[in-house]
TORPATI-421309 format. One record per residue: x negated, y, z of N, C-alpha, C, CB in turn; residue number from 1; residue in one letter. Coordinates in steps of 0.02 Angstrom, whole numbers, plus 32768, in hexadecimal, padded with zeros to 4 digits. Glycine has a CB too. Example, Ala and Ser with C-alpha at 12.3 -4.5 7.8 and 13.67 -1.06 7.14 Angstrom:
BEGIN
{{7D6C,7EE4,8186},{7D99,7F1F,8186},{7D6C,7F5B,8186},{7DCB,7F20,81C4},1,"A"}
{{7D7E,7F90,8162},{7D54,7FCB,8165},{7D7B,8002,818A},{7D40,7FE2,811E},2,"S"}
This chain:
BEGIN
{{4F97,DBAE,44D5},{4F75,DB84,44A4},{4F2B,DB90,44AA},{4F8F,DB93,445D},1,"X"}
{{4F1E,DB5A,44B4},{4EBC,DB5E,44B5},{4E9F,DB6C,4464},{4E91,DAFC,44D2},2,"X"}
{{4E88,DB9F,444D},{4E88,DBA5,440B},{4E41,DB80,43F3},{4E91,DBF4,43F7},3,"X"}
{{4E1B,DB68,441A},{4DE2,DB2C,4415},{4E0E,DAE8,43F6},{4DBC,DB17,446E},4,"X"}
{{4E5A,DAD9,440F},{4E6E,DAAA,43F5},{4E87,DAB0,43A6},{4E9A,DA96,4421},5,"X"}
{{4E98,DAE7,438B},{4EB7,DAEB,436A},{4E8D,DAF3,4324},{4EDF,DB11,4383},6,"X"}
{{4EAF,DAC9,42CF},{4E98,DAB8,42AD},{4EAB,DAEE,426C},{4EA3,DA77,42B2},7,"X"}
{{4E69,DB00,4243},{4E51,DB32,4220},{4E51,DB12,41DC},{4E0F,DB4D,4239},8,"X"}
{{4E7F,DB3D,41AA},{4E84,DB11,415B},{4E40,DB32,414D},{4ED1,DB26,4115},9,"X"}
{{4E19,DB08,411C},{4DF1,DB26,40E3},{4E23,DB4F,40CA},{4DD0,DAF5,40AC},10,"X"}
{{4DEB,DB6F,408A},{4E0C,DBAC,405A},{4E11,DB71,4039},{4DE3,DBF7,4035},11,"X"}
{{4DE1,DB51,4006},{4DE0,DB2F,3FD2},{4DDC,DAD6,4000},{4D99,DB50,3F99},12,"X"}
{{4E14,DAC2,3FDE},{4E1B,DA84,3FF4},{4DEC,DA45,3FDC},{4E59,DA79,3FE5},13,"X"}
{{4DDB,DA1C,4010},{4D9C,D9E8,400E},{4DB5,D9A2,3FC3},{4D98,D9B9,4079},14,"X"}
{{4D8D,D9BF,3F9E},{4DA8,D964,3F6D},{4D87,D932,3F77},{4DA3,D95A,3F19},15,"X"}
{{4D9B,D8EB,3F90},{4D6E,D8BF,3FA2},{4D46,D8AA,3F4D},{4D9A,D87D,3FD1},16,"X"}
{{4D14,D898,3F58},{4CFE,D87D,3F16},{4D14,D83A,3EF6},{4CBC,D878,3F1A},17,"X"}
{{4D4D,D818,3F2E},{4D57,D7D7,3F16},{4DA5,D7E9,3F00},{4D49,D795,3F51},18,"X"}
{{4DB2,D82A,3F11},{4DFB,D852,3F06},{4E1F,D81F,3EB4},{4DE6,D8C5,3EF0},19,"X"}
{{4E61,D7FC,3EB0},{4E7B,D7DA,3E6F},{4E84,D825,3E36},{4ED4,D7A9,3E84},20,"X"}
{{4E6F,D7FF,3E01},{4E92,D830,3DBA},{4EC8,D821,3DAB},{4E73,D82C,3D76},21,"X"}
{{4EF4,D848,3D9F},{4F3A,D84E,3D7C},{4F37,D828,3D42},{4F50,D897,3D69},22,"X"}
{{4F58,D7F4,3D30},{4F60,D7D0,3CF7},{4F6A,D7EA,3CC0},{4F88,D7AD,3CFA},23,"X"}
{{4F5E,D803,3C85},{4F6D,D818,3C41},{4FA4,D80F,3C31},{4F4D,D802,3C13},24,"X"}
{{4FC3,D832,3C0D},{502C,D827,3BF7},{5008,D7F8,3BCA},{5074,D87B,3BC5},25,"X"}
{{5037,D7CF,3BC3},{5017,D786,3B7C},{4FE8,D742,3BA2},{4FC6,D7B7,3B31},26,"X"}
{{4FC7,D748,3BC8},{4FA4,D735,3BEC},{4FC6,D6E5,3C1C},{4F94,D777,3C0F},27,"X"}
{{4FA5,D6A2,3C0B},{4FCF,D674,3C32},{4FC7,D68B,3C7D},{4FB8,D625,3C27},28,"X"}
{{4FFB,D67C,3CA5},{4FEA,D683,3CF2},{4FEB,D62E,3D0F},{5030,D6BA,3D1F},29,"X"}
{{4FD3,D642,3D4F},{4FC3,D5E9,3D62},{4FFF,D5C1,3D6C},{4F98,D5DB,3DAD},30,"X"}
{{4FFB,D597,3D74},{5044,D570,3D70},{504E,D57E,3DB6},{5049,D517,3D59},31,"X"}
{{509D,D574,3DCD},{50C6,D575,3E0F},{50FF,D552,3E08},{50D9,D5B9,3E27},32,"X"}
{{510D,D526,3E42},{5152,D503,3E5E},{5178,D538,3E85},{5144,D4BE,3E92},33,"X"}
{{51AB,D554,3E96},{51DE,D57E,3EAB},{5218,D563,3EB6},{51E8,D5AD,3E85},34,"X"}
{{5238,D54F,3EDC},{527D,D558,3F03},{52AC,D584,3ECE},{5272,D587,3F55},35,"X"}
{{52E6,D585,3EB2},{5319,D5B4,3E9E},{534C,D5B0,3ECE},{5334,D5A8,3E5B},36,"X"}
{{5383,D5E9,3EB6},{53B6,D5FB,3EE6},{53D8,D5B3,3EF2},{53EB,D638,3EC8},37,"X"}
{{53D0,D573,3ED8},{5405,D522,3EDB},{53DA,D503,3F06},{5413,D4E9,3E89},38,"X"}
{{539C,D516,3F02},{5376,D4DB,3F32},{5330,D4C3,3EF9},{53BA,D486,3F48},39,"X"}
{{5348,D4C7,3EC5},{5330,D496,3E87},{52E1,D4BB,3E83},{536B,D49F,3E30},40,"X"}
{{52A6,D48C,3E75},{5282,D4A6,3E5B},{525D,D4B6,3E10},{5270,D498,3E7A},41,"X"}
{{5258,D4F2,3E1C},{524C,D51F,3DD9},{51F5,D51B,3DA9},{5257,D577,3DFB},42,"X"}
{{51CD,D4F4,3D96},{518A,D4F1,3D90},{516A,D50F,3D3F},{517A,D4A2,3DA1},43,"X"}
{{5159,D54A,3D49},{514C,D56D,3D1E},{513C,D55F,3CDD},{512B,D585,3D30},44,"X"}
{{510B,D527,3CED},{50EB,D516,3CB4},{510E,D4DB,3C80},{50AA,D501,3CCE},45,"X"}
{{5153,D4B2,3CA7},{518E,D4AA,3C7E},{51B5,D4DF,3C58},{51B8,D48F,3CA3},46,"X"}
{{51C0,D508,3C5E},{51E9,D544,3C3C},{51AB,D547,3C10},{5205,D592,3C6D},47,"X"}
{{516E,D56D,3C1F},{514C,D577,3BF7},{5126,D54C,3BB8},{5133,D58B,3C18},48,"X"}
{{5141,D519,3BBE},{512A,D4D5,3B8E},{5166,D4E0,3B49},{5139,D475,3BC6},49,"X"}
{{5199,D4ED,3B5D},{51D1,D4F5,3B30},{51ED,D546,3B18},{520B,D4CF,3B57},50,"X"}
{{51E7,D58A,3B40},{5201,D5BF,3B3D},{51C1,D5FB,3B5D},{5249,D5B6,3B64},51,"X"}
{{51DA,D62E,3B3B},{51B0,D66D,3B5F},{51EB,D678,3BA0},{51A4,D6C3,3B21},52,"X"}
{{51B0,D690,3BDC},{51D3,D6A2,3C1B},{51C2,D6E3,3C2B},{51C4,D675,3C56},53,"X"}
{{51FD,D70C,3C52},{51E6,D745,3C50},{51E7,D743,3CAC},{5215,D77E,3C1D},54,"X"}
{{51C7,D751,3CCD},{51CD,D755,3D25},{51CE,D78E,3D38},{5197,D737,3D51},55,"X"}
{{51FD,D79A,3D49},{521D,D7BD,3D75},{520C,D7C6,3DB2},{524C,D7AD,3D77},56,"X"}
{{51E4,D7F5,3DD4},{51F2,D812,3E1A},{520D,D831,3E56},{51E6,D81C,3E1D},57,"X"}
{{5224,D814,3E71},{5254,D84E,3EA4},{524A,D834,3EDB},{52A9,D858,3E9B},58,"X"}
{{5233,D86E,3F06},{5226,D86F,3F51},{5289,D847,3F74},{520D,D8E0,3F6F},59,"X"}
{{52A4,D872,3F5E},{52DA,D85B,3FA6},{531F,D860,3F77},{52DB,D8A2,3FFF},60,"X"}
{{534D,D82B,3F7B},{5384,D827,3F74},{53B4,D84F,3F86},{538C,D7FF,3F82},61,"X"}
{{53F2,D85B,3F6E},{5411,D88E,3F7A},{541C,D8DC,3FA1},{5428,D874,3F81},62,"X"}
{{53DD,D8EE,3F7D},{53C3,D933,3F77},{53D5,D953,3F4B},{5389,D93A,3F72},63,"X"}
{{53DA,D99E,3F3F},{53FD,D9B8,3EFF},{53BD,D9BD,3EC7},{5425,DA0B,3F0F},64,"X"}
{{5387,D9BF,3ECF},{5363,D9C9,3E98},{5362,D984,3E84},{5321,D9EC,3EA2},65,"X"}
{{5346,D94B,3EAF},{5344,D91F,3E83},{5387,D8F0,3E6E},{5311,D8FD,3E9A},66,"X"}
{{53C5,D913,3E7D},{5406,D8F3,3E6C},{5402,D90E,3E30},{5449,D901,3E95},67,"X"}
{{53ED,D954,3E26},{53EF,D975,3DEB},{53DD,D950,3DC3},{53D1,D9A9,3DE4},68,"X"}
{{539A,D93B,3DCB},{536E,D92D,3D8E},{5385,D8EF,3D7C},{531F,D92C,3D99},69,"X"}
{{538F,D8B0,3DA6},{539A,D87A,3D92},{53F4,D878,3D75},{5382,D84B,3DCF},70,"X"}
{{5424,D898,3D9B},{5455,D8A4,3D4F},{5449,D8C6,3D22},{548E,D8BD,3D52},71,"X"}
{{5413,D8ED,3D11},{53F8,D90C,3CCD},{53F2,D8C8,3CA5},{53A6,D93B,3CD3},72,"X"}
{{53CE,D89E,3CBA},{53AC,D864,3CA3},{53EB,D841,3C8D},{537B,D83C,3CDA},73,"X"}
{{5413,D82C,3CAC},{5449,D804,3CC1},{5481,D826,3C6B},{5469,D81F,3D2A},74,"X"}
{{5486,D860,3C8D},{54B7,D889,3C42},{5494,D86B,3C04},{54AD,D8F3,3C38},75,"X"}
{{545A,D86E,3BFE},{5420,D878,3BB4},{5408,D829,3BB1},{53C7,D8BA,3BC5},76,"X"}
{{541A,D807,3BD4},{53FE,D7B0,3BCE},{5404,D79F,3B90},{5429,D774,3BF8},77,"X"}
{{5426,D7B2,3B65},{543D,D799,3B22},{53F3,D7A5,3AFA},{5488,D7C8,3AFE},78,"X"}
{{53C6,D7ED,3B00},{5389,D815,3ADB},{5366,D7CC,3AE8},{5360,D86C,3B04},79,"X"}
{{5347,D7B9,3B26},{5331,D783,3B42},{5331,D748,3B18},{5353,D779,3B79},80,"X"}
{{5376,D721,3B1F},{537E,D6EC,3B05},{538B,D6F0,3ACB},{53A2,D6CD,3B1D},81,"X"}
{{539E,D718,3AA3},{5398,D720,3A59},{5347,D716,3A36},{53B4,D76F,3A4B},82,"X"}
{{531A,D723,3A73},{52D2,D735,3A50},{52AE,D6DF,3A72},{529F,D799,3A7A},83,"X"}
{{52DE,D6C0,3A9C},{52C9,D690,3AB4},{5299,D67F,3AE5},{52C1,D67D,3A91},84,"X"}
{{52AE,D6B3,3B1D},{5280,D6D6,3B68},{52C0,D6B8,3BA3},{5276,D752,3B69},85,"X"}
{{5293,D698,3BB7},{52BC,D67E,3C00},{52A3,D698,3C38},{52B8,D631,3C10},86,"X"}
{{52DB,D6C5,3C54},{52CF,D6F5,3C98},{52CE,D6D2,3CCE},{5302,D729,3CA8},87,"X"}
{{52A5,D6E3,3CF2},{5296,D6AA,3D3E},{5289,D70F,3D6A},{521E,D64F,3D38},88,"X"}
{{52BA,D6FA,3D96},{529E,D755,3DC8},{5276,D71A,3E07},{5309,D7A7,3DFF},89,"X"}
{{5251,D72E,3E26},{523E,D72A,3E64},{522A,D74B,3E9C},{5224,D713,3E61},90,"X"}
{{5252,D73D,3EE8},{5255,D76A,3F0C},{5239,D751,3F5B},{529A,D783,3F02},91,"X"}
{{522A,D768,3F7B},{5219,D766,3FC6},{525C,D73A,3FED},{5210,D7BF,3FE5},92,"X"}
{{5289,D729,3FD4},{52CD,D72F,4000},{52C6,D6E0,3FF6},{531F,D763,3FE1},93,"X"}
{{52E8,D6CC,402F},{52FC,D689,402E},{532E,D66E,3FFE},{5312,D67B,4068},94,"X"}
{{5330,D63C,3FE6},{5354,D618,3FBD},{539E,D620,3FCD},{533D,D5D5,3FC0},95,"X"}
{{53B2,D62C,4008},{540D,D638,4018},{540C,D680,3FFB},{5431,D636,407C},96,"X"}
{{53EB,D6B8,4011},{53F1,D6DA,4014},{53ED,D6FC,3FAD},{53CB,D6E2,4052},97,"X"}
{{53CB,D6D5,3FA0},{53E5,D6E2,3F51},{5410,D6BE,3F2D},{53B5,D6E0,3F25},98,"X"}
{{5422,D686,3F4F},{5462,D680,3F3A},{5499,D69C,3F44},{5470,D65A,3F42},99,"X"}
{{5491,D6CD,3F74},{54CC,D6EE,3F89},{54CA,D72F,3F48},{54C5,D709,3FE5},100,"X"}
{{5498,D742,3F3D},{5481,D779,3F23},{54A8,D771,3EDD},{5431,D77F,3F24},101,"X"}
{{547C,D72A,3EC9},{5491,D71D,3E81},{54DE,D713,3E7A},{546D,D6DB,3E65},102,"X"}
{{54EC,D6EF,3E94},{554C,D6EE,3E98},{556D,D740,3E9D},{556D,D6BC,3EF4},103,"X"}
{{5545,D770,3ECF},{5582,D7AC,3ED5},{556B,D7DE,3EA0},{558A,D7D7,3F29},104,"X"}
{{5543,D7C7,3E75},{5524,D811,3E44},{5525,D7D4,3E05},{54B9,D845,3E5F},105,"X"}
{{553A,D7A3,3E0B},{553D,D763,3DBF},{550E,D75C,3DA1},{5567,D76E,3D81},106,"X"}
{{54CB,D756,3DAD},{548D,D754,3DA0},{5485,D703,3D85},{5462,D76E,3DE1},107,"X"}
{{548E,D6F6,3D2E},{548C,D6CC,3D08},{5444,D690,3D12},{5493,D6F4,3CCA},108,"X"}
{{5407,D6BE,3D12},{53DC,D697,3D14},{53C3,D682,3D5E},{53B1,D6B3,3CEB},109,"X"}
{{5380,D652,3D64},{537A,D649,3DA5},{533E,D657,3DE2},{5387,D614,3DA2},110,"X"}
{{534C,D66E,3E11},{5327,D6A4,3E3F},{5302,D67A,3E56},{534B,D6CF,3E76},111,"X"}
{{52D7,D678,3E6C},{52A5,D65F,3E94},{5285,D665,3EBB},{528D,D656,3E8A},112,"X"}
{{5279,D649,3EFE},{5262,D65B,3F34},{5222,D65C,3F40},{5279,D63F,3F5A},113,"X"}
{{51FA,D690,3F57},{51B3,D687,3F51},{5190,D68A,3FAD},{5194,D6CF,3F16},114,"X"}
């Protein structure tokens, strides 16, 4: 290995100044169209005209942490819709691929492909 080629982390990592801020909990986010696990599209700012939404993140489909979390969600949907919060998760994975997800773990609400 030519160690001239080879690449050196900073200690303290570079923040660009145009770097995005984290949105505030409460805070509107911008509107988005999304794909769900049917094909159908999902546009934020419809749900949000009628219901509070809660979004959901998850890197990768049938993984154990985030199988965990989203049947956490899935068990407790009732806390949700009792308070009148419509769960939307969204994930990296293609649209088959959470449908598969949602069918083998029964995942009520609907996933979305990002």
């Amino acid at each position: 290995i030519n160690p001239a080629s080879l690449v050196t982390c900073e200690k303290e990592p570079r923040v660009s100044e145009s770097a995005p801020t984290l949105p505030a909990v409460g805070s509107i986010p911008p509107n988005f169209t999304l794909r769900d696990q049917f094909g159908a599209d999902a546009v934020l700012s419809k749900f949000a005209d009628r219901t509070p939404v809660a979004l959901v993140f998850f890197p990768l489909a049938f993984t154990s942490v985030c199988a965990g979390e989203l049947c956490e969600l899935r068990d407790n949907l009732s806390v949700f819709s009792a308070a009148g919060v419509e769960v939307l998760g969204i994930s990296v994975d293609p649209m088959a691929t959470l449908r598969a997800f949602g069918d083998a773990e029964h995942i009520p609400f609907r996933l979305l492909s990002d």
